[in-house]
C-alpha positions in Angstrom: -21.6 20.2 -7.8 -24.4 17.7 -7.9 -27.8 18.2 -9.4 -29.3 17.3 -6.6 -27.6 19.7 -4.1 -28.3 22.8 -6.3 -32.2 21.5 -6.1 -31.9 21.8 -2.2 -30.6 25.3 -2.1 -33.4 27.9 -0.7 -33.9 29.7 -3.9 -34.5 26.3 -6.3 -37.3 25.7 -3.9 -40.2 26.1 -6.5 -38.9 23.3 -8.9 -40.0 19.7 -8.9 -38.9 16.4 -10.3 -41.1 15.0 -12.7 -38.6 12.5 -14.4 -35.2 10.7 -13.8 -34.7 11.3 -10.2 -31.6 8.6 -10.5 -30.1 11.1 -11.9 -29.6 13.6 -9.7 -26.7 12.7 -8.3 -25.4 14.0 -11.6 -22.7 16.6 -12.0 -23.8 19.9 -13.2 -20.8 22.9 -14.3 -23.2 25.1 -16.7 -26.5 26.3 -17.9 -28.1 26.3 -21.7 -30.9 27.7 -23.3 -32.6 25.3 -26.1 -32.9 28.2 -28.7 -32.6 25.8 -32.3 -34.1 22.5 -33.2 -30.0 20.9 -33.4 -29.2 21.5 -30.1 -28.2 18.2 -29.8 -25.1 18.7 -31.3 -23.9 20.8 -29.0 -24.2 19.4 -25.8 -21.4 18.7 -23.6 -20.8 17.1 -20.3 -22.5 18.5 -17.2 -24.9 21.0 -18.9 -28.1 21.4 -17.5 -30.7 22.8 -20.7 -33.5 24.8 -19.8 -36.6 25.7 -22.1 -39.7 26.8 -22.8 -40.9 24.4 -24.5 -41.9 26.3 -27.9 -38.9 24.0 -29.3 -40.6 20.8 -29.0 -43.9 22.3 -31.0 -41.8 22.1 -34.2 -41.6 18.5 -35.7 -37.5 18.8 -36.1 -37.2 18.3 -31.9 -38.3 15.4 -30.2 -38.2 14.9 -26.4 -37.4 11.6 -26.8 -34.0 12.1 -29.4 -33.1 15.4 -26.8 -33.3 13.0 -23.7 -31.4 10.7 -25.6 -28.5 12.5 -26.9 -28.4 14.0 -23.5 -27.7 10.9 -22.0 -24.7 9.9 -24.0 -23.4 13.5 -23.6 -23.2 12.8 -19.8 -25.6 15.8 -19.6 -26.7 17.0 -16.0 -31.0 17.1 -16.9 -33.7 19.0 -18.7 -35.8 22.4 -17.8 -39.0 23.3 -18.6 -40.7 26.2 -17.9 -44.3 25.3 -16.5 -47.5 25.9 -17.6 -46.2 27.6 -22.0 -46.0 25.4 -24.3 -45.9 21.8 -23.5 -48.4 21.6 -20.7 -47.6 17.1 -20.3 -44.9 15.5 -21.7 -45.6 12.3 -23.5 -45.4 9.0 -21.4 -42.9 7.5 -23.4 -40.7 10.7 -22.6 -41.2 10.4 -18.9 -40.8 6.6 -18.9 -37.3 6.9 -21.4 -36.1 9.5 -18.8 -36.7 7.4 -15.7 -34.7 4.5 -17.5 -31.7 6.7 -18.8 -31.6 8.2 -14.8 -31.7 11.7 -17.2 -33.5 14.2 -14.5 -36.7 16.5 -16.1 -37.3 19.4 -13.8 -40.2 21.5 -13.8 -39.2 25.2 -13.5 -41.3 28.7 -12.0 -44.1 29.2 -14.5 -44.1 32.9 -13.0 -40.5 33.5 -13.4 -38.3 34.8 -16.8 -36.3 31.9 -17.6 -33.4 34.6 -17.9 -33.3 34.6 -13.9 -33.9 31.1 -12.9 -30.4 30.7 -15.1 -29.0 33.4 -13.3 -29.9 31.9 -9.9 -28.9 28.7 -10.9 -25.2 30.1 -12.5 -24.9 32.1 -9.2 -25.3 28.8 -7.0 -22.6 26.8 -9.4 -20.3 29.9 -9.3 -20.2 30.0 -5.8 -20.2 25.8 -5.3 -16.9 26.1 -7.8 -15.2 28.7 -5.8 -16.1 27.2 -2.5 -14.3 24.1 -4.0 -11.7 25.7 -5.4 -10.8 27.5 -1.2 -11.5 23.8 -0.2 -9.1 22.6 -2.6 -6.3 26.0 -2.0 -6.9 25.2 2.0 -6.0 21.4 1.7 -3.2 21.8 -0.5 -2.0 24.5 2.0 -2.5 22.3 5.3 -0.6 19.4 3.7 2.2 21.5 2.8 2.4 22.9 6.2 2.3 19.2 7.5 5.0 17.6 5.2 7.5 20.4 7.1 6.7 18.9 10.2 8.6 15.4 8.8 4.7 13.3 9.8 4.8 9.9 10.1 2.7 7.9 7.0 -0.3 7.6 9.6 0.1 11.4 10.5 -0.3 12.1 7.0 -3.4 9.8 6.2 -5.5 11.0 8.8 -5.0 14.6 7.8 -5.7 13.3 3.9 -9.0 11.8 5.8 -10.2 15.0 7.5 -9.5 16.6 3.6 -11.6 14.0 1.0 -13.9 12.7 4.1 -13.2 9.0 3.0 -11.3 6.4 4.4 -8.0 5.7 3.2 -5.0 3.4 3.5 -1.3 3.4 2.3 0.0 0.2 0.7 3.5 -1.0 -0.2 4.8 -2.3 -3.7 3.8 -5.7 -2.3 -0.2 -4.3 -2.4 0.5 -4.7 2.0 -1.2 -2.0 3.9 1.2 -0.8 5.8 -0.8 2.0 7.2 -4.5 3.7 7.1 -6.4 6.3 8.7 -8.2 5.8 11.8 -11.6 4.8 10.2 -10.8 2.2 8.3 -13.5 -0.2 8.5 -11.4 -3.1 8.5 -8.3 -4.7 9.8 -4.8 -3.7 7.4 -4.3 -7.7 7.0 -7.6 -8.6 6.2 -7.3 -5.9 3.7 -4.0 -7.0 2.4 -5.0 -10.9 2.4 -8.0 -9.9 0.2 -6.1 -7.4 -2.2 -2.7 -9.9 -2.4 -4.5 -13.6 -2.4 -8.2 -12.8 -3.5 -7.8 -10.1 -6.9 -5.9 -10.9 -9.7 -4.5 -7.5 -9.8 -1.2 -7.4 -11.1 0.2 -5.0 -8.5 3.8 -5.3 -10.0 2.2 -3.6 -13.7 -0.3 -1.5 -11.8 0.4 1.9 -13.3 -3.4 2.7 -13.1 -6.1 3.2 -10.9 -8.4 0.6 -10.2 -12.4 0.5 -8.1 -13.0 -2.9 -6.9 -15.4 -3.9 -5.1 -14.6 -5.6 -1.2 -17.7 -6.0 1.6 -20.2 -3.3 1.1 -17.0 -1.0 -0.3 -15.6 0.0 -3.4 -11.6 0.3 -3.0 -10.3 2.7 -5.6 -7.1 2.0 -5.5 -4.0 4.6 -7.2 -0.3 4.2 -7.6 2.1 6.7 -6.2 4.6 8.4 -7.9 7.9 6.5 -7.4 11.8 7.6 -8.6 11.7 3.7 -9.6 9.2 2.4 -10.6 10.1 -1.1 -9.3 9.1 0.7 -5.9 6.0 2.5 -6.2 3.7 2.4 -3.7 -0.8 2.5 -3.8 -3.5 4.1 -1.8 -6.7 3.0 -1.3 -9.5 5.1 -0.8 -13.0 3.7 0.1 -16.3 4.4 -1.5 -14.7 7.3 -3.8 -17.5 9.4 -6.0 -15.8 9.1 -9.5 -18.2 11.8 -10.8 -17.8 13.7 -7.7 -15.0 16.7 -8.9 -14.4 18.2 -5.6 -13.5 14.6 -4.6 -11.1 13.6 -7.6 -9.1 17.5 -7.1 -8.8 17.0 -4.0 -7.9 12.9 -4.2 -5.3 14.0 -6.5 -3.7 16.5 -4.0 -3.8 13.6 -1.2 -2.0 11.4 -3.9 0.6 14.5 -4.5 1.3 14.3 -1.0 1.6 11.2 -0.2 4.0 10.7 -3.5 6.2 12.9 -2.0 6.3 11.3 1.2 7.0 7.9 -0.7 9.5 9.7 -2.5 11.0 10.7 0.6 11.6 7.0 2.0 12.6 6.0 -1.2 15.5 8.5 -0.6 16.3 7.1 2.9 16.1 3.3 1.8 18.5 4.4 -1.0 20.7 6.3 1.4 20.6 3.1 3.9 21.6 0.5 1.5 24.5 2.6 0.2 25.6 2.7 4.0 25.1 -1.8 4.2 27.2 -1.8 1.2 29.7 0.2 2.7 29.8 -2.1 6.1 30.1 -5.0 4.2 32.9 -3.6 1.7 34.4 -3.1 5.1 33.9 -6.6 6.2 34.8 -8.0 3.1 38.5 -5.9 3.7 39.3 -6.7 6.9 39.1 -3.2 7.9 36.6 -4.2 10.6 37.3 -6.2 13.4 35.3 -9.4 14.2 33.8 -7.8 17.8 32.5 -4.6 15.9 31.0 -7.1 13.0 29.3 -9.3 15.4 27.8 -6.2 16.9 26.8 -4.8 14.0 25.2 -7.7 13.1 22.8 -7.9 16.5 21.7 -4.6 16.0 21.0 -5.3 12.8 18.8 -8.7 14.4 21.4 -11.1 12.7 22.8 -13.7 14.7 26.5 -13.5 14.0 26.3 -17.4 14.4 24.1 -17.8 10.9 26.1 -18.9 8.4 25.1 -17.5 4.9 26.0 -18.7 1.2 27.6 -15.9 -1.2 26.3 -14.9 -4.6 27.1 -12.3 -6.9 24.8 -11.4 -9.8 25.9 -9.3 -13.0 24.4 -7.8 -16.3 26.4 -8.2 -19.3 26.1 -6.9 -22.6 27.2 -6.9 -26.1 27.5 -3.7 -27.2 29.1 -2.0 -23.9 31.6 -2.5 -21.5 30.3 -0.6 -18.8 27.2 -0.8 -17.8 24.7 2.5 -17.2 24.0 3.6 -13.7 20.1 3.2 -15.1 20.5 -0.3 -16.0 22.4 -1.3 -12.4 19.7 0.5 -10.4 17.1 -1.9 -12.3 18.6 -4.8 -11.6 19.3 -3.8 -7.7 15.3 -2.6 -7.3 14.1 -5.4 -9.2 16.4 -7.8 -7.0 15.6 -5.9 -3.6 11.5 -5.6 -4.7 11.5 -9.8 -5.6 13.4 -10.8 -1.6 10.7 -8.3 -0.2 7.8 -10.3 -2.1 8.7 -13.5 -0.7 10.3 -12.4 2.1 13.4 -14.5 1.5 16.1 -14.3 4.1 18.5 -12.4 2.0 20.9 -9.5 2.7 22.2 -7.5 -0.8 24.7 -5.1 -1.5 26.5 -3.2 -4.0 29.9 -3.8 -5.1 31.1 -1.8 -8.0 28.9 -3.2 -11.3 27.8 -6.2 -9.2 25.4 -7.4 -6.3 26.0 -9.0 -3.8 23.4 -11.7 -2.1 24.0 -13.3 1.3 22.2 -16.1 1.0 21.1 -17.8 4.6 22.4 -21.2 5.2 18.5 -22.4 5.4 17.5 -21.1 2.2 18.0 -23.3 -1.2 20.2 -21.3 -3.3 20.3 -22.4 -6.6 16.7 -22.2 -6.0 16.4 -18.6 -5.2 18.6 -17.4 -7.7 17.1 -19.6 -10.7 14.0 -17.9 -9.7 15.5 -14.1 -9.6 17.0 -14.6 -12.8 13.9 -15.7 -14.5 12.2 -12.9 -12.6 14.9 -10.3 -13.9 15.9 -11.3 -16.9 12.7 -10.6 -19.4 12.5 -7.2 -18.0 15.8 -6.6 -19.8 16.5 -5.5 -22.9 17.5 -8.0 -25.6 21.1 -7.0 -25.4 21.3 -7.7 -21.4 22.3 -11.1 -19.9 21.7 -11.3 -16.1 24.1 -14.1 -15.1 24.4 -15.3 -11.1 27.8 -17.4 -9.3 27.3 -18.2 -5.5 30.1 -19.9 -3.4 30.3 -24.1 -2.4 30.9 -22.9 0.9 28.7 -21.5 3.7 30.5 -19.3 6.6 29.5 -16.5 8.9 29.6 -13.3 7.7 33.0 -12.8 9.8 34.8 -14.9 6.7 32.7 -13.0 3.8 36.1 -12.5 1.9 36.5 -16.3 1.6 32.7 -17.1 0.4 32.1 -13.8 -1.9 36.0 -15.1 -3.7 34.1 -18.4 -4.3 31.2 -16.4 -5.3 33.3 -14.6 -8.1 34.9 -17.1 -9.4 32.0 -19.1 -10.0 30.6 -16.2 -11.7 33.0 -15.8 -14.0 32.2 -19.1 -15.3 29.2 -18.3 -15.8 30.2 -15.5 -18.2 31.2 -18.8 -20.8 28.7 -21.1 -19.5 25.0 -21.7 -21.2 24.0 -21.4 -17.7 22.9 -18.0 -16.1 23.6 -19.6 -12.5 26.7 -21.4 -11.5 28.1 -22.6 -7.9 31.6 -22.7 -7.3 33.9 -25.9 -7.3 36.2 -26.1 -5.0 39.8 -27.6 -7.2 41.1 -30.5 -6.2 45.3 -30.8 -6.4 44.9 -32.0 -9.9 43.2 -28.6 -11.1 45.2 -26.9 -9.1 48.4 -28.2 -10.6 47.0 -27.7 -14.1 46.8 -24.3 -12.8 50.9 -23.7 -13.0 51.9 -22.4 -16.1 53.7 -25.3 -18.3 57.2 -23.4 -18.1 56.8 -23.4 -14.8 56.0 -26.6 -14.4 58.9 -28.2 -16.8 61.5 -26.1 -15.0 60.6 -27.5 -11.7 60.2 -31.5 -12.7 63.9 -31.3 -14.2 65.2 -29.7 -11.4 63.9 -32.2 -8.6 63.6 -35.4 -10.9 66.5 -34.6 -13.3 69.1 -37.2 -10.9 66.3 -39.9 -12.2 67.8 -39.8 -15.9 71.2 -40.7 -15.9 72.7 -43.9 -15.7 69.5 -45.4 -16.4 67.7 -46.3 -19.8 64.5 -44.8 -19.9 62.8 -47.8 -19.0 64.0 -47.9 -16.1 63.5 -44.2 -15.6 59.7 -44.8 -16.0 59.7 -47.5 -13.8 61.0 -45.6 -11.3 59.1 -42.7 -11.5 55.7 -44.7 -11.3 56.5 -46.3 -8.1 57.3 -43.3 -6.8 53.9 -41.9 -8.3 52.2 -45.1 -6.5 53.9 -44.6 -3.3 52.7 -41.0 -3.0 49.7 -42.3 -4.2 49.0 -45.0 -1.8 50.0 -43.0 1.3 53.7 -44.7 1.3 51.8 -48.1 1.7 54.7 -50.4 0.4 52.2 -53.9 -0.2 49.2 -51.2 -2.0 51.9 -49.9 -4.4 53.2 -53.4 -4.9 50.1 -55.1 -6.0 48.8 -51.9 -8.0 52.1 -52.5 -10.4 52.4 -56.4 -10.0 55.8 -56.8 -8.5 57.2 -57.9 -5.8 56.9 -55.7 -2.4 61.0 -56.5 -2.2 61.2 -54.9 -5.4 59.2 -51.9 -4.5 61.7 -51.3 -1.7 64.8 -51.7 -3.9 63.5 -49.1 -6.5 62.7 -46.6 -3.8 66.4 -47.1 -2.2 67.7 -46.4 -5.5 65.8 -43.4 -6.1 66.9 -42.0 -2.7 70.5 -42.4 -3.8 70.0 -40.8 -7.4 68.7 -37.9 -5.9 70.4 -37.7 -2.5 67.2 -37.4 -0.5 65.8 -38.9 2.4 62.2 -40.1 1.9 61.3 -40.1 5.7 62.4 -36.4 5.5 58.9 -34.8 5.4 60.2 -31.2 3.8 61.9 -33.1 0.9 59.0 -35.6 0.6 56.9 -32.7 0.0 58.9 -31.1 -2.5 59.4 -34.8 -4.4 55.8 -35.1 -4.6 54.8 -32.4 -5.8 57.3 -33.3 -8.9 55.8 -36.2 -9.6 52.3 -34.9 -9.7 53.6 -32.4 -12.4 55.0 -35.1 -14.0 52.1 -37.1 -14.2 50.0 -34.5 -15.2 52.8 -34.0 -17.9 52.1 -37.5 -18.9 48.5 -37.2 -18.7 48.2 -34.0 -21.4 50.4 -35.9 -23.7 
């Protein structure tokens, strides 16, 4: 209890201030008798010395050094019996005590110094046990509230009524997102000031903090969190840090409303495990396109939006599989950096990866540049976060197609100096480099094999390279001409003679197809060599 609410009690009626009266808002938890000239070095914090005064006759204590020490000890103030032996104080001991705010109280001249202890031991004992049933009854009526599943405001208001402050509930993003009724301000004046006008560093902010805001002091505390990625604050105005009563009671507040964080912490978990699942649904086909667009509205998407795909990975050295701690640090660090700045991205889980759906509107290689950079020193040294998103963007009906871009790009990545990569889409030539050379050979000889005989071979490779130019040029008989300097009658002879060595018809569109795709393979041949 304070100092200055024991003085007010009906019994402590007959002792006066004389000296330090700043300092009775001091806390005071026991009583001592100066008996020896050291006594300074045994003080401790919150004692309140009484004496006679017959100390300060011999030349070993000096007010002055007591009042002193006293002060660094965090003492609660000084007794002295009035009227024995030190009648006035020296000036320089009053004056020393009114600037160290260290309170000198006269005590009853007419009354053993035995029983003004035990009066003032009796007041503290029952102060600390009225506390401690203050403290019992609040832990108690917050208990009994949490079984009633409260909502946050519920919860604050009750925490109000308890510690007789304001206070307020913030997310990890330092927004209040709810306060008690009393608050003296408005939640986004509050979270403007505490996001765009502190330099608190919300996302580090394991510890509390008393700033100052209007004619307020915010003390502001983090919640206990199962990730820490997540945590959440409260704010409490004007909170008494000498005050005990206030901090064991704060602390059961903060108990309570961990719990309740904990709580949603545990639904938002439970949520996104059920988005994954829709979308590993969607990305199957086992949903049909009415029931996703549905889904979708209630979910306040526009089944129109068209959306970009990324996936985003950790690998390592030293393991192949990645621990279930590691994957829930990426996915709250990744879900806690959209939330910041409110990007219009939807994530899920897909085995060791996540998933981002990026909207159409939103720069993508930007974004993900920017997560990665977030992410990535928060890693250990061993752990690579590396990021592919698709070329394409399509509504989230067609997820399969965009999330296959997705991963192929971000297995490129995997090789690439790059942590993010967007898919290319191949063009025929990749895509025949794509056929395994076997393959490839077995299928040139068997369509173009009618080209060889007869013929020398340089005649064979004349042949085969207007045939290359016709395909080429779209069949355009004068572009094929002037690309190999001949004549456009001689372009026409070669292309009779190669439909009689192979016994094709060139206006036939099924064997055209099958013709050209020869000759691209044989080109490409050409090419590697």
């Amino acid at each position: 209890m304070r100092l200055q609410t024991l003085l007010q009690t009906p019994s402590m009626h007959a002792m006066r201030v004389i000296a330090g009266e700043r300092g009775l808002k001091r806390e005071i938890s026991n009583i001592g008798m100066i008996e020896s000239p050291d006594i300074a070095n045994y003080l401790t914090s919150g004692q309140f010395l009484i004496t006679n005064g017959y100390p300060f006759t011999q030349s070993a204590t000096a007010p002055s050094t007591l009042i002193q020490a006293m002060h660094d000890a965090n003492c609660a103030g000084l007794g002295f019996k009035d009227h024995r032996y030190v009648d006035h104080l020296p000036k320089a001991v009053i004056e020393l005590a009114d600037e160290l705010a260290v309170p000198i109280i006269i005590t009853p001249g007419d009354e053993l110094i035995s029983e003004t202890m035990r009066k003032m031991l009796s007041i503290i004992l029952k102060s600390q046990t009225d506390e401690l049933s203050r403290i019992v009854t609040a832990n108690q009526t917050l208990a009994d509230l949490l079984l009633k599943d409260p909502t946050d405001t519920t919860v604050l208001n009750k925490c109000r009524e308890l510690i007789h402050h304001p206070i307020f509930l913030m997310d990890s993003h330092f927004r209040v997102v709810s306060a008690s009724q009393d608050l003296p301000m408005t939640r986004s004046t509050l979270t403007d000031f505490l996001r765009n006008q502190t330099d608190i560093d919300y996302f580090n902010l394991n510890t509390r903090v008393t700033i100052p805001y209007q004619n307020n002091d915010l003390t502001i505390m983090p919640l206990f969190s199962a990730y820490k990625e997540n945590k959440a604050f409260v704010g409490i105005l004007d909170l008494d840090p000498a005050n005990s009563t206030d901090q064991m009671l704060t602390q059961v507040a903060l108990n309570t409303l961990s719990f309740v964080n904990s709580r949603v912490d545990m639904l938002n978990e439970s949520a996104f495990r059920n988005l994954s699942g829709f979308y590993l649904n969607v990305m199957d086909g086992g949903i049909s396109n009415d029931l996703i667009n549905k889904t979708l509205k209630a979910q306040q998407i526009d089944p129109q939006t068209k959306f970009r795909c990324a996936a985003i990975l950790v690998t390592t050295n030293h393991q192949p599989l990645l621990s279930n701690h590691l994957l829930e640090q990426v996915q709250q660090l990744t879900l806690w950096f959209i939330k910041e700045y409110q990007a219009s991205v939807i994530v899920f889980s897909l085995k060791q990866q996540l998933v981002l759906l990026i909207n159409d509107e939103q720069n993508a290689q930007h974004f993900l540049t920017a997560l990665v950079e977030f992410i990535q020193p928060k890693l250990d040294k061993q752990s690579r976060l590396i990021a592919g998103y698709s070329y394409s963007t399509l509504p989230l009906t067609e997820l399969a197609t965009i999330y296959n871009e997705a991963a192929e790009a971000l297995a490129l990545s995997k090789n690439s100096p790059h942590a993010v990569t967007i898919y290319r889409p191949k063009y025929v030539k990749e895509l025949i480099s794509l056929i395994p050379q076997n393959e490839a050979r077995s299928f040139v000889e068997r369509v173009l094999g009618g080209l060889v005989g007869g013929v020398s071979a340089n005649e064979q490779l004349n042949l085969l390279n207007t045939l290359y130019g016709y395909f080429y040029y779209h069949q355009n008989i004068a572009e094929v001409a002037g690309h190999l300097d001949i004549h456009r009658n001689t372009v026409i002879y070669r292309l009779k003679k190669i439909e009689k060595m192979l016994t094709l018809n060139l206006d036939d569109p099924e064997q055209t197809q099958t013709l050209e795709m020869a000759v691209l393979l044989w080109h490409n041949q050409q090419s590697q060599k």
